[in-house]
Structures are given as structure tokens and as C-alpha cells.
N, C-alpha and C positions, 0 to 999 in steps of 0.2 A: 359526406364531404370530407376531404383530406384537408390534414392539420399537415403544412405547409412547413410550419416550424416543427413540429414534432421528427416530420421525415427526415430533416436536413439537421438535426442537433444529431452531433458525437457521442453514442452511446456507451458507458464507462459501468463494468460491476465491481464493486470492490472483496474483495477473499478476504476474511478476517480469522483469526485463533484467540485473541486476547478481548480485553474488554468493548475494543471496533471506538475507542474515544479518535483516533484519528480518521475512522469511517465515516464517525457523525460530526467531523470538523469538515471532512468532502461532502459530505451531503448540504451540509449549511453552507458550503463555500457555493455550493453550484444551483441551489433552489432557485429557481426563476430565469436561471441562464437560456440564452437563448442560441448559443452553440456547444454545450455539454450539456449533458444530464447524466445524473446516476439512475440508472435502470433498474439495479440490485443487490444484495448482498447476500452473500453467502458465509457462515459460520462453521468450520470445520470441530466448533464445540458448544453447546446449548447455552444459549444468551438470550435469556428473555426479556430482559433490560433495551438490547438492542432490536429484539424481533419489534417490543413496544417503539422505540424511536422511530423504526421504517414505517411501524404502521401510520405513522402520526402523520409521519413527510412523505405516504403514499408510493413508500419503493417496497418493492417485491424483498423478502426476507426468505434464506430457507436455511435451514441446520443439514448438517450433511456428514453422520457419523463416519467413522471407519476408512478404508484410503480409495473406493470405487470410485476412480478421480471420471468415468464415465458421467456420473448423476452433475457433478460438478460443469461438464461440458453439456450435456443436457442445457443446463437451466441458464450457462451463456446463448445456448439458442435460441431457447423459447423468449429470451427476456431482449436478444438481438443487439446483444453485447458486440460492442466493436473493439472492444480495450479492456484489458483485466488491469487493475490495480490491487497491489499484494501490500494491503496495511497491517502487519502483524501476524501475517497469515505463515506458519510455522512447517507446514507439510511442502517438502519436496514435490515440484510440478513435474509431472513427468512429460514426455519426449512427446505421449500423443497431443498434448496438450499446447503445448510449446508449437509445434507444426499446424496447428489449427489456427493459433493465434501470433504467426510471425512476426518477432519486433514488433508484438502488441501487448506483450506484458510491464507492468512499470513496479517495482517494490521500490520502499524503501529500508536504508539502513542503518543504526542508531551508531556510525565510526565514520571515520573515512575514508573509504576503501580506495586501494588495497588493504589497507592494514586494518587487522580483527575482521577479517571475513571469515568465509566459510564454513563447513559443516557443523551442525552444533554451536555457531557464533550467533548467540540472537541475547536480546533482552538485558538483561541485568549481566548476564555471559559477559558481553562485547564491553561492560560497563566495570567492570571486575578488572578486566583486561588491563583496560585502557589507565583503570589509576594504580595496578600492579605496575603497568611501563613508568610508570609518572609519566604521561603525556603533557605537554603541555597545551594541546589543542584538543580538543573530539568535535564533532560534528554529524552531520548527516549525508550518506549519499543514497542518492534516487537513480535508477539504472535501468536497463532493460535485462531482463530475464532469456539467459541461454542455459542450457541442460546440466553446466557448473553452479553449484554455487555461490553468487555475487559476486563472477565473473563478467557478466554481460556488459555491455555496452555503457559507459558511463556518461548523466545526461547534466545532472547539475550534482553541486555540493555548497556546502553553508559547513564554515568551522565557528567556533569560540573561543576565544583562550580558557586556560581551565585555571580555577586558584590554585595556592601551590600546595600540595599535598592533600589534592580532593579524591574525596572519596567516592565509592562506587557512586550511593545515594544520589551525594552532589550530583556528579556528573549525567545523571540518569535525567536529573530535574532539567540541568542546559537542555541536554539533547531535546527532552521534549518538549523544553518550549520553540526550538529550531523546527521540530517537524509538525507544531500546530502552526508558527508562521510562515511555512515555506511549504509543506507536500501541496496542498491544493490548487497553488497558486503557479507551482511548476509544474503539475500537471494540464493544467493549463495555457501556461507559456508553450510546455511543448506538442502539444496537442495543435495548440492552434498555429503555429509554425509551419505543420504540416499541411495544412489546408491550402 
């Protein structure tokens, strides 16, 4: 017999490189939903922390050394991914990729772009930046993925003001609690928009 619900939920994997703590805030955001699910994750670096998470909440986990961005589209298929989300995930997507999955990629970004993107802007990077400008804001954007980086499509943004003369650290802590209250939930928002 066909599970009814299972066929008609929006299937999401999410790519990770770092510790996937915003992975396992989508996973928990979305257990029991009944128009998204997470299907799977992928780790482009050995996380057995995280392989045990997925095992627990019964999503597919695989590690995926080296840049064979093939094995990585493999396991969108097998797992019948319809949406990539790029939580922390560090490696440049390439072109074949991108064309498989049109305006179906989502990352998010620890600035508010435009400002402190691209090449080499990730993590503590974008966070260095932002209190060398003395910014008075940072925040986060969430965007769609074109062949630039974090140039793509821009879907939502969440800023903060920042205290005055904060520091990398500081500002590392804002961002992140922006992107455990906000990625899942705009994923979400804009997921289901489209429907």
C-alpha cells in the first residue's frame, strides 16, 4: 500500500562541512511534518556525532571525502531529494550540479549579503570582517545557489544591531542564534509558497 503522505511531502538533503548543529536544528524543525521531510545528509568531512544524530531520527547519513561532486548527486537520487540545503557545507557546487537541481539549492550566510560574501567568506572569516568594518548590524542571508558565490537569488534576511566595538566571537554568537531561529522556518516559508 502507498503511504500517501510520504509521496506528497517535499523532499530536502541538507550538505554539511562543519559540526551540521544547524542540520540537526532542520531535522528537529521538520520531524513529523507533513509537507517537508529531511531525507538526508551528507558530510563532506567525517562526523560521527552527526552520522549518530541521523541514525537516531532515522535519516540517511553518508561522508563523502575528496571533491567527486558525482557520489554527492548519486545519493540526491537515491534518497529523491527535491531541494538541497547548504548548512555549513564549505565546498563549491559545481555547474553539473547546480543544472540538476535549478533554483533548488538554498545556503545560508553568517553577513548580509552583499556585503562579506564570496570566495573564501565563510565562518569566523565573514565574522572578523564584519567587527574589522565596525559594522553596526550583521545578520544572516539565505539565498538561492548560482554558479557565483552568494550571488544567487536572495530569499530572506534577519539583521541585529551589533554592540559597539564587538568582537569577532560576539558577533559569531548573534549570527548564530539568528540562524537556529530563522534557517528552518524559512525554509519552510519558502518551500511552501511554492506549492
Amino acid at each position: 500500500m502507498l503511504n500517501f503522505v510520504d509521496e506528497m511531502q517535499t523532499k530536502i538533503i541538507i550538505f554539511i562541512s562543519g559540526a551540521g548543529s544547524n542540520a540537526r536544528e532542520i531535522i528537529r524543525y521538520f520531524d513529523g511534518n507533513e509537507a517537508i521531510t529531511v531525507c538526508g545528509v551528507v558530510s563532506s568531512k567525517e562526523n560521527s556525532e552527526m552520522a549518530q544524530f541521523c541514525e537516531i531520527h532515522r535519516v540517511p547519513f553518508l561522508h563523502i571525502s575528496g571533491q567527486d561532486f558525482s557520489a554527492y548527486l548519486d545519493f540526491c537520487r537515491n534518497t529523491k531529494a527535491q531541494w538541497i540545503i547548504l548548512a555549513g557545507f564549505l565546498k563549491k557546487i559545481p555547474t553539473d550540479l547546480i543544472e540538476a537541481f535549478p533554483e533548488k539549492i538554498i545556503n545560508i550566510h553568517p553577513s548580509l549579503l552583499p556585503n562579506f560574501g564570496g570566495a573564501g567568506m565563510y565562518g569566523q572569516k565573514v565574522h572578523q570582517a564584519v567587527a574589522a568594518a565596525d559594522q553596526a548590524f550583521s545578520g544572516i542571508s539565505i539565498h538561492l545557489v548560482n554558479e557565483e558565490f552568494d550571488k544567487g537569488k536572495l530569499l530572506f534576511q534577519h539583521a541585529q544591531k551589533l554592540p559597539k566595538n564587538a568582537s569577532a566571537n560576539e558577533i559569531e554568537k548573534i549570527v548564530r542564534a539568528l540562524e537556529i531561529k530563522y534557517f528552518a522556518a524559512d525554509i519552510q516559508r519558502y518551500l511552501t509558497q511554492l506549492v
